[in-house]
C-alpha positions as MATLAB code, in Angstrom:
seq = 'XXXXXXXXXXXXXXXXXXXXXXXXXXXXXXXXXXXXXXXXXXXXXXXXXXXXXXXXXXXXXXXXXXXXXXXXXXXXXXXXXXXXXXXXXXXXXXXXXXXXXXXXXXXXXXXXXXXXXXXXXXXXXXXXXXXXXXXXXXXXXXXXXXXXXXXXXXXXXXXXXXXXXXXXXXXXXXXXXXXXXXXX';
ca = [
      75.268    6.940   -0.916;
      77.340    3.974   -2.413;
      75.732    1.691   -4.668;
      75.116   -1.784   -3.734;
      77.199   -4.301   -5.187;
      77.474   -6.268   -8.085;
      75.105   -8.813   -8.342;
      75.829  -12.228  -10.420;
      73.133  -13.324  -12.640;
      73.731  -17.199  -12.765;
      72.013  -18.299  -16.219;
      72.122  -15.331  -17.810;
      71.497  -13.422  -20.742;
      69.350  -10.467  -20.247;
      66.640   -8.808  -21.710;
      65.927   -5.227  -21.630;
      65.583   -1.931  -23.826;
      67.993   -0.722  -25.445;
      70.485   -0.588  -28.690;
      73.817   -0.707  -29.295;
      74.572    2.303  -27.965;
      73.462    1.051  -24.371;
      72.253    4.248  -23.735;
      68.984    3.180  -21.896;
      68.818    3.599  -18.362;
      67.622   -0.138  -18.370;
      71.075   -0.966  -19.830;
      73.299    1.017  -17.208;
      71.321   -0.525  -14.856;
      71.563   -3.585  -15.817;
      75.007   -3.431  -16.290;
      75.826   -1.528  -13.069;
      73.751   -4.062  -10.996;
      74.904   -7.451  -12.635;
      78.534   -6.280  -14.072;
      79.510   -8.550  -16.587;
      76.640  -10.426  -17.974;
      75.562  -10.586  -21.745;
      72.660   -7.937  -21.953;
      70.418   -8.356  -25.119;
      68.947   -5.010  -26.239;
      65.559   -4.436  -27.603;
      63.422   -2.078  -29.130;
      60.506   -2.313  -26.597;
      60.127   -4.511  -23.346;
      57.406   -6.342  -24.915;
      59.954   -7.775  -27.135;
      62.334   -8.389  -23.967;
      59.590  -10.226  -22.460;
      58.823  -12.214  -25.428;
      62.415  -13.409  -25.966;
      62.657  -14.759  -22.033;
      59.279  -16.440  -22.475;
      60.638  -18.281  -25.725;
      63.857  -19.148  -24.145;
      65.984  -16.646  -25.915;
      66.905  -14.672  -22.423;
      66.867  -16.076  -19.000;
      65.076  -13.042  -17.819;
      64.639   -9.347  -18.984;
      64.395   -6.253  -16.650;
      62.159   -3.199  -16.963;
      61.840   -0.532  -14.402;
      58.893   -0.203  -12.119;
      57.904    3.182  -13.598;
      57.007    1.254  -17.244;
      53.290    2.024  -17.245;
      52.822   -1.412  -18.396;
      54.770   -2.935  -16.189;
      51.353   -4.556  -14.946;
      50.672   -6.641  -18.111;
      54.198   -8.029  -17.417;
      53.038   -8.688  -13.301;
      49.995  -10.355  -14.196;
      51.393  -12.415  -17.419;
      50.700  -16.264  -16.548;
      54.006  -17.371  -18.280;
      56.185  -14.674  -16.373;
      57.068  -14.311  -12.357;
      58.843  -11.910  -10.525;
      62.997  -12.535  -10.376;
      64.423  -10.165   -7.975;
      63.612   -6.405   -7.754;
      66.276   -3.851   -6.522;
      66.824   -0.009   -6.451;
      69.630    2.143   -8.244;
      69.481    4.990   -9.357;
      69.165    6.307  -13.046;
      70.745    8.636  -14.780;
      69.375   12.364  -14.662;
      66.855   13.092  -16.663;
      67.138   16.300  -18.673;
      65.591   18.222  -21.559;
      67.675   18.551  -24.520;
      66.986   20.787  -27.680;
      68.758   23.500  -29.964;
      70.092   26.621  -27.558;
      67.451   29.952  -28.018;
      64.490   27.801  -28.824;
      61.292   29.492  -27.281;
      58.525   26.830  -28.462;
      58.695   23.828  -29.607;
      56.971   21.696  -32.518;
      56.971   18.762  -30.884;
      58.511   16.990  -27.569;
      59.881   13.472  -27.992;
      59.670   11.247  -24.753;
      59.770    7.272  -23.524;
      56.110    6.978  -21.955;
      57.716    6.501  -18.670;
      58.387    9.962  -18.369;
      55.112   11.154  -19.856;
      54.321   12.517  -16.133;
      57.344   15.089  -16.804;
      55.872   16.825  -20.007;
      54.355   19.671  -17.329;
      57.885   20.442  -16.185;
      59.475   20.720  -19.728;
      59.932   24.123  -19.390;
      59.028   25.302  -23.056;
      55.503   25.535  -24.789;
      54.832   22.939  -27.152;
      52.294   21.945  -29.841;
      52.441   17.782  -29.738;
      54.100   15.249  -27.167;
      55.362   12.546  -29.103;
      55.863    9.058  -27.404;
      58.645    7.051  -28.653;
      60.261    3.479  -27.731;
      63.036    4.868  -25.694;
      65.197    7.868  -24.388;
      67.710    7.199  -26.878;
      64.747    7.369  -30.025;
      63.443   10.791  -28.214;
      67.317   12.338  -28.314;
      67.949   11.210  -31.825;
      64.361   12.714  -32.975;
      65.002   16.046  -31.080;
      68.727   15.763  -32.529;
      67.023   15.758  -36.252;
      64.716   18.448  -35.946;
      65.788   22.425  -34.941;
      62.194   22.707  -33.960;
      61.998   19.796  -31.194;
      62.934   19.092  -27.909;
      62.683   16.138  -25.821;
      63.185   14.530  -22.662;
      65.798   12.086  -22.041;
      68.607   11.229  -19.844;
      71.875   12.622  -19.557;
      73.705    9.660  -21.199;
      71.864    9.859  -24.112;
      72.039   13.899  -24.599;
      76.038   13.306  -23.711;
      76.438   11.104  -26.531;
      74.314   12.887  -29.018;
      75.820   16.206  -28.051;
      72.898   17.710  -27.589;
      72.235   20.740  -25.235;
      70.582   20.320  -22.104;
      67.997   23.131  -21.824;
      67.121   21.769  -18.215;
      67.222   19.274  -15.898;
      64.191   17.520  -14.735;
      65.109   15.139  -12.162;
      68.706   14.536  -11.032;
      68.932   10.791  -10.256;
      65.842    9.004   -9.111;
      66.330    6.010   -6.968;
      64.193    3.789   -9.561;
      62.862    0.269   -8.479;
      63.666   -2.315  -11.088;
      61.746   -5.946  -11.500;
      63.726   -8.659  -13.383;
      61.277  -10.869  -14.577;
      62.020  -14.915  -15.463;
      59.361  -17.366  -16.885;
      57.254  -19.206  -14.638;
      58.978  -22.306  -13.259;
      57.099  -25.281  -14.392;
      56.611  -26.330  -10.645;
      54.820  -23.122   -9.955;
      52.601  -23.359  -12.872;
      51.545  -26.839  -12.573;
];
């Protein structure tokens, strides 16, 4: 199925987690869904949301499967934008070849429901602020593995020991502060 088009953030820029890698699969969605805009990466969404509430973004995206996407719902500064659907990247395991059992398995907490599908035993699940942080801390260690998307594990050159999901169809909220309008 053909992804939607383009859509044109007026005000722009935006918020959401990443680096400069734009590895996230907040940043390719960002940029697949708005094209050109100026996307402002950041270490946690927290941080994304912080910047649009003090003016420094218009608005900041996170993806409805951030298990504190809630705080951001219920924040009396922040509404609700636009939400849309594309899909992400797959998301895969990555780790050294031969590996039997792991030390540790680095993961964003989104995809803390996929630690029973990793595939390898394990001794500690490790949450860290994004794929890209769980592919560079598997990348350091022979001993680790983690879970991550395919972007990431491409750029890293890391091996992919097994995929977990193959593209989901995530939801994503863009979130904007509360117009003063509203608030009043």
């Amino acid at each position: 199925m053909p992804e939607p088009p383009r859509v044109d953030l007026a005000n722009g820029p935006l918020g959401t987690l990443g680096d400069s890698t734009g590895l996230t699969c907040s940043m390719d969605a960002a940029r697949r869904h708005y094209g050109s805009i100026q996307i402002i990466p950041f270490e946690r969404f927290e941080l994304a949301a912080k910047a649009t509430k003090s003016g420094v973004t218009e608005s900041f995206l996170v993806p409805a499967a951030y298990p504190n996407t809630n705080l951001f719902i219920m924040d009396p500064e922040l509404e609700v934008a636009e939400t849309f659907c594309t899909r992400i990247p797959p998301l895969v395991v990555v780790g050294q070849q031969g590996l039997r059992e792991a030390v540790t398995v680095f993961h964003h907490p989104a995809t803390a429901p996929l630690l029973t599908e990793v595939g390898l035993p394990y001794q500690t699940a490790v949450p860290v602020t994004s794929n890209i942080e769980a592919c560079k801390a598997a990348h350091q260690s022979s001993h680790s593995i983690a879970i991550t998307n395919a972007l990431c594990a491409d750029h890293y050159s890391m091996p992919v020991l097994k995929v977990l999901r193959l593209g989901i169809k995530m939801p994503w909220i863009r979130f904007t502060r509360l117009s003063s309008e509203i608030s009043s």
